[in-house]
N, C-alpha and C positions, 0 to 999 in steps of 0.2 A: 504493500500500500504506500504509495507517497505521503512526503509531507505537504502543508499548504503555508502560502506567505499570503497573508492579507494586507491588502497595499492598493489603495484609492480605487476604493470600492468593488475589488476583482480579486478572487483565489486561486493564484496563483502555484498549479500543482509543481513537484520535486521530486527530486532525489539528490540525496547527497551524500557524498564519502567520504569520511574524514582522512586525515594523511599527514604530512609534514613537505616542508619544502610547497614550491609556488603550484597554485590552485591549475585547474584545468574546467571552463567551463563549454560546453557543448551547445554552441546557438543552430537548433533545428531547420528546415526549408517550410514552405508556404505549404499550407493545413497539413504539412505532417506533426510527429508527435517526438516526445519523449523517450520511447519504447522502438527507436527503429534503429537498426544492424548496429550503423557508427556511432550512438550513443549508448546501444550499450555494451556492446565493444570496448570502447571507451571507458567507460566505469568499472569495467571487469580489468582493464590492462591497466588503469590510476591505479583500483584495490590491489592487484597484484605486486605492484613497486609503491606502494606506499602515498601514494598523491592524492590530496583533494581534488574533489572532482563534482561536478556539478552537472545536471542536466535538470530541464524544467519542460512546461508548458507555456507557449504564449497564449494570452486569455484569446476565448474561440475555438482551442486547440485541445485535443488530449482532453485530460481531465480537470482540467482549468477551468475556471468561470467562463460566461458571458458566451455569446453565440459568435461564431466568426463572419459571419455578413454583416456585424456590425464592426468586426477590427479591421485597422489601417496598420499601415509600416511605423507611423510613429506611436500607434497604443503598444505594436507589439514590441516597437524599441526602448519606449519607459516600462514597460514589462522586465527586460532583459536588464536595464541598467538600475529597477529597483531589486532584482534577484542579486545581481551582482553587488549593490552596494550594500545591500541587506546581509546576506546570507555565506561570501568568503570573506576572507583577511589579506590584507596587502597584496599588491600587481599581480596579474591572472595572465595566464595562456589562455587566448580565446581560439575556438576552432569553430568557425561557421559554414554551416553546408547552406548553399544554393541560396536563398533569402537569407540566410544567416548571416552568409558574406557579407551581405549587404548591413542588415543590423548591425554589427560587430564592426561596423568600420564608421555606423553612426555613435556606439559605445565608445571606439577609439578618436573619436570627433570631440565626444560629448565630455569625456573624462579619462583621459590619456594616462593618467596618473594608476588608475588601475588596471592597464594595460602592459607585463612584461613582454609579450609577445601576439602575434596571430597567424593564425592557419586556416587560409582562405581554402574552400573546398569546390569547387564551379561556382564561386562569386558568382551573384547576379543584381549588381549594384544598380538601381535605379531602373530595375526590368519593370514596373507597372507604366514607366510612361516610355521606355525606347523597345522594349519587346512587345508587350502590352498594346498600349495605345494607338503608336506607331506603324501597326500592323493591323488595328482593327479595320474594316472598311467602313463605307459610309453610313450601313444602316447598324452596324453594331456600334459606333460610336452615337447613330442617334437611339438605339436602343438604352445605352449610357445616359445621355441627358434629359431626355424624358420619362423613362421611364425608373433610373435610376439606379439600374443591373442589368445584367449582361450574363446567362449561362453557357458558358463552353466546354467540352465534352472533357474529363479527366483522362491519362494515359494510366495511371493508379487506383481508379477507384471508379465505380459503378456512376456516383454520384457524380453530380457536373459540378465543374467550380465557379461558382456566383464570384462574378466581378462588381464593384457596386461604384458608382458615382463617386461616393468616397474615399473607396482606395485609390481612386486618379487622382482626384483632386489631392488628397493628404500626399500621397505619394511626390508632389509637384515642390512637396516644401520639403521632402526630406533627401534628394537627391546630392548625390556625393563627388558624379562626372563631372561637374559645372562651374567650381569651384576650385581655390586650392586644398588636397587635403595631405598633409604630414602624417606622417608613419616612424616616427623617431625610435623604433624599439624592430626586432628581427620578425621579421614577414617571409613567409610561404604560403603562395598561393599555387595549389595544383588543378589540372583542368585536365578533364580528358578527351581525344580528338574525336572519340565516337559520342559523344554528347549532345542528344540532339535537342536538348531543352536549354543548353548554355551554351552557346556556339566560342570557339577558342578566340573569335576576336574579340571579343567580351573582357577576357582575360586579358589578353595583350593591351587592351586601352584599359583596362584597371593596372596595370604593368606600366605603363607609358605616363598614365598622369599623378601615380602619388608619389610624394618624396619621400626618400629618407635612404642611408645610405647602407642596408642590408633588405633588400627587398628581392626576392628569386621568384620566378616562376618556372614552375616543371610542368611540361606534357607528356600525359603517357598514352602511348597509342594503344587503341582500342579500346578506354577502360570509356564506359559512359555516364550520364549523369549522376549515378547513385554512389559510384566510386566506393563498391561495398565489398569487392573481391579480398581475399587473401593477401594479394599483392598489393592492392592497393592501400586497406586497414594498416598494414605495416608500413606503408610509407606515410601514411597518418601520424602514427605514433613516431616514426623515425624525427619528423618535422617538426614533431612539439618536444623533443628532446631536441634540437638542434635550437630553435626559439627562445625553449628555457636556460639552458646554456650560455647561448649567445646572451640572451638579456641578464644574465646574471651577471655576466661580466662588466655590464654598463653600470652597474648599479654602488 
């Protein structure tokens, strides 16, 4: 059973690992959950070596409060940055899959200070208005403003994924390409070329526009969005030991 953080009026489901040395928290993709392969992986491989480790629900999500056709990128990003200021102790490894990337590099915006490290997983930084939006045609965008949702057929799940008026518009204030954004602490971001929900130039322009002078990207051929293989889990874990490391050295 999880724990819950109650925190501006949402229940905020967890899990959590205690440990020693620098935390590990696990920022999930869009309507997935808590409970999937890389996070708990993840908690298994922290508890194994000793690491705090974190995974949650964004509200909407999992076992969280609140319904998700009423969340946006920035409820689920004070989501993450109330987990995190709540719930570990000093600078975190963040590891964000898919929307997570993107979260985690608003956490890294919002509050750098508890950020030792990140390990970007198929970033999809600012996908509701250049994947999304940008792609809708003319009667799905005017299904958008009038009617105020949009359903598209899921690749995951039976159930379609409600796009809503809101997640465009909130999406438009939280966007991270447009901007300067600094990354002063060790980055890994991995992408795979058979991805066909995060295409690799996604990567390469989140590559190309942030600073800081430890930022890598790896591509691995044929691994695809969910980056959930044997091969890949271990190059997960390999990257958040190269992050903690490295960032511990700055410190």
């Amino acid at each position: 059973m999880p724990s819950y953080l109650e925190t501006n009026n949402r229940r905020i489901a967890y899990h959590k690992t205690e440990g020693q040395g620098v935390g590990v928290v696990f920022l999930g993709g869009f309507k997935s959950d808590m409970e999937g392969t890389k996070a708990v992986y993840l908690q298994e491989w922290a508890r194994a070596n000793g690491r705090p480790f974190l995974r949650f629900d964004y509200s909407g999500h999992g076992q969280s409060s609140e319904d998700f056709v009423d969340g946006c990128i920035g409820d689920w990003a004070r989501d993450a940055m109330d987990a995190i200021n709540t719930l570990t102790q000093g600078p975190q490894v963040l590891v964000g899959s898919s929307m997570g990337g993107w979260i985690s590099l608003l956490v890294c915006r919002a509050m750098p200070e508890k950020v030792c490290g990140l390990v970007g997983i198929a970033a999809a930084p600012d996908f509701t208005e250049d994947s999304m939006w940008a792609n809708f045609d003319a009667d799905q965008r005017r299904a958008i403003l009038e009617d105020g949702r949009l359903e598209l057929p899921s690749d995951y799940s039976d159930e379609p994924y409600i796009i809503t008026k809101k997640l465009i518009e909130d999406g438009r204030d939280q966007l991270v390409l447009r901007t300067p954004l600094s990354l002063p602490f060790p980055v890994r971001f991995l992408q795979g070329t058979a991805d066909v929900d995060v295409d690799r130039s996604v990567a390469l322009q989140l590559l190309d526009h942030v600073t800081g002078d430890d930022v890598r990207l790896t591509l691995v051929k044929g691994a695809n969005h969910s980056f959930s293989s044997p091969e890949c889990l271990t190059m997960i874990t390999d990257a958040i030991d190269q992050v903690t490391a490295e960032g511990l050295t700055r410190r």
